[in-house]
C-alpha positions in Angstrom: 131.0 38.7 33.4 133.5 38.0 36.4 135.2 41.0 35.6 132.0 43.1 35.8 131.1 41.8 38.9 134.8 43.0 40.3 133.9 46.3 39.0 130.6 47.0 40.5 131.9 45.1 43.4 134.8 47.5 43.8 133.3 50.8 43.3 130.3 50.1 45.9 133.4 49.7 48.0 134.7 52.9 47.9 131.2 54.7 47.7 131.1 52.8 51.4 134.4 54.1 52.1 133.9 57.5 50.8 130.5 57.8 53.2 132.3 56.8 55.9 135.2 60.0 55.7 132.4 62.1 54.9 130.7 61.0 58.2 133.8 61.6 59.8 134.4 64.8 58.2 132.9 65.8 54.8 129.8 67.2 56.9 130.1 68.5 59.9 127.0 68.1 62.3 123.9 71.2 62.9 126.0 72.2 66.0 129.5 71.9 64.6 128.3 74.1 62.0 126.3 76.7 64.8 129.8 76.9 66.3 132.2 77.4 63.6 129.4 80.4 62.2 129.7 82.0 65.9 133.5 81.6 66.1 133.9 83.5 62.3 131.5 86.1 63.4 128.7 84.9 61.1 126.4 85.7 63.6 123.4 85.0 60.6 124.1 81.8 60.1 125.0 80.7 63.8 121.1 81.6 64.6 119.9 79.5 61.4 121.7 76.4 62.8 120.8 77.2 66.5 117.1 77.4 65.5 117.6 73.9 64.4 119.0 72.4 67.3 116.3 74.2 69.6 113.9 72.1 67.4 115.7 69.4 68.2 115.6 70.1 71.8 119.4 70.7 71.7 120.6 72.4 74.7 123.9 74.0 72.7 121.3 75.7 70.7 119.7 77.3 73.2 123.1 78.9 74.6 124.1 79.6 71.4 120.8 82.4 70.9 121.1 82.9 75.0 124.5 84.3 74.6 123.7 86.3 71.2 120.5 87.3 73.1 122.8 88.7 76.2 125.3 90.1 74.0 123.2 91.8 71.1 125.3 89.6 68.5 123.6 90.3 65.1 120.6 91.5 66.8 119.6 94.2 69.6 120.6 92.8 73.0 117.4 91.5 75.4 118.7 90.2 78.6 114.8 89.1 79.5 115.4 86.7 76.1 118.1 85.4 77.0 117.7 84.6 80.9 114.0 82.8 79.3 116.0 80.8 76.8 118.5 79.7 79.6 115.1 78.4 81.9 114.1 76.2 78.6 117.6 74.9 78.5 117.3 73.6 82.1 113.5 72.0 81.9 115.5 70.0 79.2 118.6 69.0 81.4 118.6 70.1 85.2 122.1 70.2 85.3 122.5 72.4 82.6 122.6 75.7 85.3 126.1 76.9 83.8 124.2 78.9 80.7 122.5 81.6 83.5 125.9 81.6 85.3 127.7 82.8 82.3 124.3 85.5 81.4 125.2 86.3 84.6 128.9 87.3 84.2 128.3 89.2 81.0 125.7 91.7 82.5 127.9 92.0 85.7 130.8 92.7 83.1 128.2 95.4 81.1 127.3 97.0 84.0 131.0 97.4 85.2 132.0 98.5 81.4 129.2 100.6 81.9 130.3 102.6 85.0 133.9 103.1 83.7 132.6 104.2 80.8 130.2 106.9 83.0 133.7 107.6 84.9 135.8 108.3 82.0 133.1 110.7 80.6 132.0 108.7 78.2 128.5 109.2 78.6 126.8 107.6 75.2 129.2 104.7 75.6 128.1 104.1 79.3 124.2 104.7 78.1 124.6 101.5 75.2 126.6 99.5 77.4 123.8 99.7 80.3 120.4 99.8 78.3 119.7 95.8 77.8 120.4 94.9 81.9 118.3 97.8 82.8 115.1 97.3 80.2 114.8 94.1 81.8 114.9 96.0 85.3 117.9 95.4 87.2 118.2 98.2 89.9 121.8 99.3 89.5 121.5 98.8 85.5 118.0 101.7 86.4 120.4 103.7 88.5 122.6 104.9 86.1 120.7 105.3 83.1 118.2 107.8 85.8 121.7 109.2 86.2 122.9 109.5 82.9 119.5 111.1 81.9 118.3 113.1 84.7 121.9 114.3 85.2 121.3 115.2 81.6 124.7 113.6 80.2 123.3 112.6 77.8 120.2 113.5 75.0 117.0 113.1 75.9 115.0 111.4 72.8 114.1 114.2 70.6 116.8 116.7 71.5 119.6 117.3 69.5 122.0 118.2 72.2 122.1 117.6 76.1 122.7 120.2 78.5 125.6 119.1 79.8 127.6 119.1 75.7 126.4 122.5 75.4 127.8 123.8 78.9 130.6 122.7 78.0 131.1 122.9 74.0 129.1 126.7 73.4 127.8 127.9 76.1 129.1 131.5 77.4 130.6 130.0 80.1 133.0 128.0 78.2 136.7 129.7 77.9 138.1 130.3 74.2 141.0 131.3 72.8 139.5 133.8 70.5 135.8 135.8 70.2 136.1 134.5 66.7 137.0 130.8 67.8 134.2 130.9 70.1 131.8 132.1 67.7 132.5 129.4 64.9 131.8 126.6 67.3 128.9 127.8 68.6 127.5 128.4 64.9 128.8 124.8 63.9 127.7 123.2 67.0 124.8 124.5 68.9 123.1 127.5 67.0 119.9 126.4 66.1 119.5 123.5 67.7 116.1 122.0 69.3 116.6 121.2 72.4 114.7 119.3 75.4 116.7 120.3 79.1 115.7 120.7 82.5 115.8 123.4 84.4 114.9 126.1 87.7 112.9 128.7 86.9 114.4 131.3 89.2 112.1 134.6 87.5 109.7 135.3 84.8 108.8 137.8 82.0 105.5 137.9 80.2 107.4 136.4 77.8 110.3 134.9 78.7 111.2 132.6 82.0 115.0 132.7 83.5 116.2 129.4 84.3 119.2 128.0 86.6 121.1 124.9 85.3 122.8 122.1 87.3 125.7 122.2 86.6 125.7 126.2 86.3 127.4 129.4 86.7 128.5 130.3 89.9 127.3 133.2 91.7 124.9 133.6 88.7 120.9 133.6 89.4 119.9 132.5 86.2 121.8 130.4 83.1 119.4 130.8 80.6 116.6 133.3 79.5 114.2 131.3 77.4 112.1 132.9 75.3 108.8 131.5 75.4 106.7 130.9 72.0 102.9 130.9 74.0 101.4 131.7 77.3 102.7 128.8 80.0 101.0 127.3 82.7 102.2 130.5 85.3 102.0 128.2 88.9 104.5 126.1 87.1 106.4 129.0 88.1 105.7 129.3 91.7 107.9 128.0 94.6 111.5 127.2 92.3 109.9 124.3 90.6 112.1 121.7 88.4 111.0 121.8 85.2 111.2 120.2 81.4 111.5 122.8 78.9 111.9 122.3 75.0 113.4 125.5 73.1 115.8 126.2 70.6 119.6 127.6 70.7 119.4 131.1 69.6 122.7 132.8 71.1 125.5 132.8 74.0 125.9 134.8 76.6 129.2 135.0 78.7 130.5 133.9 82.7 128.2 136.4 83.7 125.4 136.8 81.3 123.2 133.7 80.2 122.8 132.1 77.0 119.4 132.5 75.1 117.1 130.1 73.5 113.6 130.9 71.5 110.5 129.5 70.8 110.6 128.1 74.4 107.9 125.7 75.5 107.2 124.4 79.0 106.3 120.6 78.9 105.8 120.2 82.7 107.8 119.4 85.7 110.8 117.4 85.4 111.9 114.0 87.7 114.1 114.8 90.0 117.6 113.1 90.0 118.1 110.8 93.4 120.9 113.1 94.5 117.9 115.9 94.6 115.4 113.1 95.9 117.7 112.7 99.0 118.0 116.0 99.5 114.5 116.7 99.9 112.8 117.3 103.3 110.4 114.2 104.1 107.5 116.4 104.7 104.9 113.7 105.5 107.3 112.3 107.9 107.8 115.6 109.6 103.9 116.0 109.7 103.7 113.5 111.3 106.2 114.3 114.0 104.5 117.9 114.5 101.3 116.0 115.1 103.2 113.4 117.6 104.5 116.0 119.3 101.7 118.6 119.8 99.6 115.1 121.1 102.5 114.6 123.6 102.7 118.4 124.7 98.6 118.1 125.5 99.3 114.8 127.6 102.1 116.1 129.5 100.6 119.1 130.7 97.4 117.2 131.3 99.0 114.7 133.7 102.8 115.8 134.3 103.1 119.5 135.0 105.7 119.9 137.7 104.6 120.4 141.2 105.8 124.0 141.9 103.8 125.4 139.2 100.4 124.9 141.2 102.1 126.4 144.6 102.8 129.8 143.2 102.8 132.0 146.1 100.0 134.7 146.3 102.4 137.7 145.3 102.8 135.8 142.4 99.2 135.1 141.5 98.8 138.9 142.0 100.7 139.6 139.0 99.2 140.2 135.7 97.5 137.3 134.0 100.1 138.2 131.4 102.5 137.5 133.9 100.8 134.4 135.3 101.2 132.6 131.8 103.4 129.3 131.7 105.7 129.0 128.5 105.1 125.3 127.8 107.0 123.6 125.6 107.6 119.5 124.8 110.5 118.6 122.0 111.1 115.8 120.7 115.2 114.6 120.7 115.3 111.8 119.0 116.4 111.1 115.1 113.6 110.9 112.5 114.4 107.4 111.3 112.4 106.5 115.0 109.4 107.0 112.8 108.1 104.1 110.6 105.8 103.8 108.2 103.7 100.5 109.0 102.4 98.2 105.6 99.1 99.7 106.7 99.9 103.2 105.9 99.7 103.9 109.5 103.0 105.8 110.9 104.6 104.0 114.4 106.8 105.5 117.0 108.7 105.3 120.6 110.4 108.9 120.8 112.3 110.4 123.3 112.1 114.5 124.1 112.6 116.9 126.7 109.6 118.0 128.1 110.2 122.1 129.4 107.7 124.9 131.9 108.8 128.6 132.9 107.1 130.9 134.4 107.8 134.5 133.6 106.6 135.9 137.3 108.1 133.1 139.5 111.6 133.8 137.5 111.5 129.7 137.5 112.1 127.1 135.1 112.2 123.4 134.7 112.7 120.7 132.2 112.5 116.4 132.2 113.2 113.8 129.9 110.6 111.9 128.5 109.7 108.2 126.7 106.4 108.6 124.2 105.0 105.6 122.0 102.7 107.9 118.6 100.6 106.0 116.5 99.1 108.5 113.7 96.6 106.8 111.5 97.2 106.4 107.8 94.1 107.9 106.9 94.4 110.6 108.7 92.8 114.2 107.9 94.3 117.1 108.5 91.4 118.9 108.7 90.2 117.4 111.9 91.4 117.4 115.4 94.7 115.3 116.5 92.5 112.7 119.2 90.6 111.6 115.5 93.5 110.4 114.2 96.6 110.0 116.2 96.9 108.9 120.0 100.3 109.9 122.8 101.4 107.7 125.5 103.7 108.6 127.9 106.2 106.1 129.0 108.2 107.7 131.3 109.4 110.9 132.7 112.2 111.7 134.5 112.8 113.9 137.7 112.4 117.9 137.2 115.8 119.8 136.5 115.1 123.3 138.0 116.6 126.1 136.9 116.1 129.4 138.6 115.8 132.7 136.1 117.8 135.7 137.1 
């Protein structure tokens, strides 16, 4: 009986003893567990475990998905996820601010990656890299993929090739060692093809439109004669629009004659890239400048003509009334960023020109500097007189410089 008592005695013993190694090591803990599956790459089972510590309202949990969120680890990357799951983490523990920090440092890193990747040429690699930072909107991440797309470096979705890998893999311009060699890669790589590029549309055909790429031949007026499969919209074609095009590769042409496509449709006109953006006139701006300054020309030679233009002598006044005319003329001097577009739509400015009167008979001239403040209402119409919508004052002008015509 004694000796049974030992027994059970004993081995309740060691199943104490046993329970206590295990909880010192025979099973590791929900997070132990999430961190040994990340470390080994077992991306899978890392999320099960951090899944359970979020439910517990574990704070490792949430930077575990955070930085498989930020890093597309066993999943497609979302930045927005991963800067949300970082915000829950810190309603749990306010000091917990180090999880953003580190999102952070890996899309800064990405978007770095990124642009090496865009200088190197490696335009897909720079497109994956920068996708996740800019679907959840940051500027610069927006920047390049507009210039990795617009530039057309890369595909757009449905094309099978961009313009940029056929200029330089098959298109006539494209040096190779032999007619043959250059034939067999433009049959392997390009012929055929459906293709969606942008494009100038420098002439057109009843049934074709000639189109000037960027980047292009040189000295060339068209790239590309696209042979087009139905009747397009023709004032797509007036003034050297931009437009998107979808066609497919039919042959190549050489430095000097352009490369065809077929069954060529026009989809519309195409985004500009910012390069071309900046390029751009600002006509609304300089509208509104010809409207400041035809409202100043009216005030000055309302109230500011010089004096020797009403003391022409009588041999003068004699003269033809051709000859009696004034050439009148105000221009403004200063730089176009002067002119400001207010939050009310309204456009604001204090200009400086040069304000100039000859007369043809007196063989005179003179010119003064002048200060003008233009306000030109944002709802203005074009279609009725200057006074309804825009208003001159004159600031200051200076003393007459005369100059006497030979």
């Amino acid at each position: 009986m004694t000796s049974a008592f030992e027994l059970m005695k004993r081995s309740l013993t060691a199943v104490v003893f046993l329970g206590l190694l295990c909880s010192w090591g025979c099973f590791k803990d929900d997070e132990q567990r999430a961190s040994d599956a990340y470390r080994d790459y077992d991306f899978e089972t890392a999320r099960e475990y951090a899944l359970i510590l979020v439910e517990q309202r574990n704070t490792f949990g949430f930077e575990l998905l955070a930085l498989m969120a930020v890093q597309g680890l066993g999943r497609s990357a979302d930045v927005a996820e991963a800067y949300a799951l970082a915000e829950r983490a810190l309603a749990i523990d306010p000091t917990y601010s180090e999880l953003r920090l580190k999102i952070d440092k890996h899309v800064e890193d990405s978007l770095g990656a990124a642009e090496e990747a865009f200088d190197l040429a490696e335009y897909d690699r720079a497109l994956t890299l920068v996708t996740p930072a800019s679907e959840y909107g940051d500027s610069r991440a927006l920047g390049l993929v507009e210039d990795l797309m617009l530039g057309q470096y890369v595909a757009f979705e449905g094309s099978e090739l961009s313009w940029r890998d056929f200029w330089r893999e098959c298109s006539g311009n494209t040096r190779f060692d032999t007619p043959s060699e250059a034939i067999q890669i433009f049959n392997h790589k390009c012929a055929g093809r459906s293709i969606i590029w942008d494009g100038v549309v420098t002439r057109s055909t009843a049934d074709s439109a000639m189109i000037k790429m960027k980047p292009g031949r040189a000295r060339v007026r068209h790239d590309i004669v696209l042979k087009l499969a139905n009747e397009p919209d023709r004032s797509l074609f007036r003034g050297r629009k931009k437009l998107r095009f979808t066609a497919v590769v039919e042959s190549r042409g050489d430095d000097s004659r352009p490369d065809h496509l077929t069954d060529g449709l026009i989809i519309g006109l195409a985004p500009l890239t910012r390069l071309e953006k900046a390029s751009l006139p600002d006509f609304e701006k300089q509208d509104v400048m010809s409207a400041c300054q035809k409202l100043a020309l009216a005030k000055l030679e309302a109230n500011h003509m010089p004096e020797w233009s009403s003391n022409l002598s009588e041999a003068i006044k004699e003269v033809s009334a051709r000859g009696r005319n004034f050439f009148i003329y105000a221009g403004i001097t200063s730089e176009q960023d002067v002119f400001k577009l207010g939050e009310d739509g309204a456009w604001e400015a204090r200009f400086e020109g040069q304000f100039t009167v000859h007369s043809i008979a007196a063989r005179l001239g003179t010119s003064s500097d002048f200060i003008a403040d233009c306000v030109i209402d944002g709802t203005r119409d074009p279609e009725k007189p200057l006074e309804n919508y825009g208003s001159v004052t004159v600031v200051s002008v200076s003393e007459v410089r005369e100059v006497r015509q030979r």
